[in-house]
C-alpha positions, 0 to 999 in steps of 0.5 A, a space after each residue: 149573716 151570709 146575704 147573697 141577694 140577686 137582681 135582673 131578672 124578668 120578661 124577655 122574648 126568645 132570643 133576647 139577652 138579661 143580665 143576672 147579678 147576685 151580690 154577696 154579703 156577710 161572709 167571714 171567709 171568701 167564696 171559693 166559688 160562685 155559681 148559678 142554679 135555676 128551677 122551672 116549674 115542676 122541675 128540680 133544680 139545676 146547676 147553670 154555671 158556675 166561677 172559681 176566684 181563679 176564673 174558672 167557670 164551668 156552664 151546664 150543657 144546656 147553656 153553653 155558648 149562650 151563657 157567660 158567667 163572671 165576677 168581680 176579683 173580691 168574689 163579692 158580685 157574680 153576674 150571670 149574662 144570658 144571650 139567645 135566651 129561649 122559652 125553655 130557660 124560664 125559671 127562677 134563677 138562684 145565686 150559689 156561693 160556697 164559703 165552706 158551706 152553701 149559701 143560697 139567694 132567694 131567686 130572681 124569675 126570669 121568663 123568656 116568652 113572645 
């Protein structure tokens, strides 16, 4: 059974820094990405940023600059750094990996408050 179990998250004031981690288990085939999406209340999800086993990485707009994602070589853990944070990246925030199909973690919150 495909895991991806995420980690970091919680309460930090605006231009502050956390780190994500999503550990990812059970899979019989490798991820050929792995990503992170995030919800605020209210709103639907969103794509965050993502990496390719090649290291590849795409950020949405919103985060460019502020936020880098990586990995490991066996794309087993993704990490998710988040500098500058501001109040609007408050959200629970989901680890992606795609291994043919997409799986999900369960969501982490993180909130960004004075």
């Amino acid at each position: 059974q495909v895991q991806l179990v995420e980690s970091g998250g919680g309460l930090v004031q605006p231009g502050g820094s956390l780190r994500l981690s999503c550990a990812a288990s059970g899979s019989r085939f490798s991820f050929s990405h792995l990503g992170w999406f995030r919800q605020a209340p209210g709103a639907e999800r969103e794509f965050v940023a993502r990496i390719t086993g090649g290291g590849t990485t795409n950020y949405a707009d919103s985060v460019k600059g502020r936020f880098t994602i990586s990995r490991d070589k066996s794309m087993s853990t993704v990490y998710l750094q988040m500098d500058s944070l501001k109040p609007e990246d408050t959200a629970v925030y989901y680890c992606w990996g795609n291994a043919g199909v997409s799986y999900w973690g369960q969501g982490t919150q993180v909130t960004v408050s004075s």
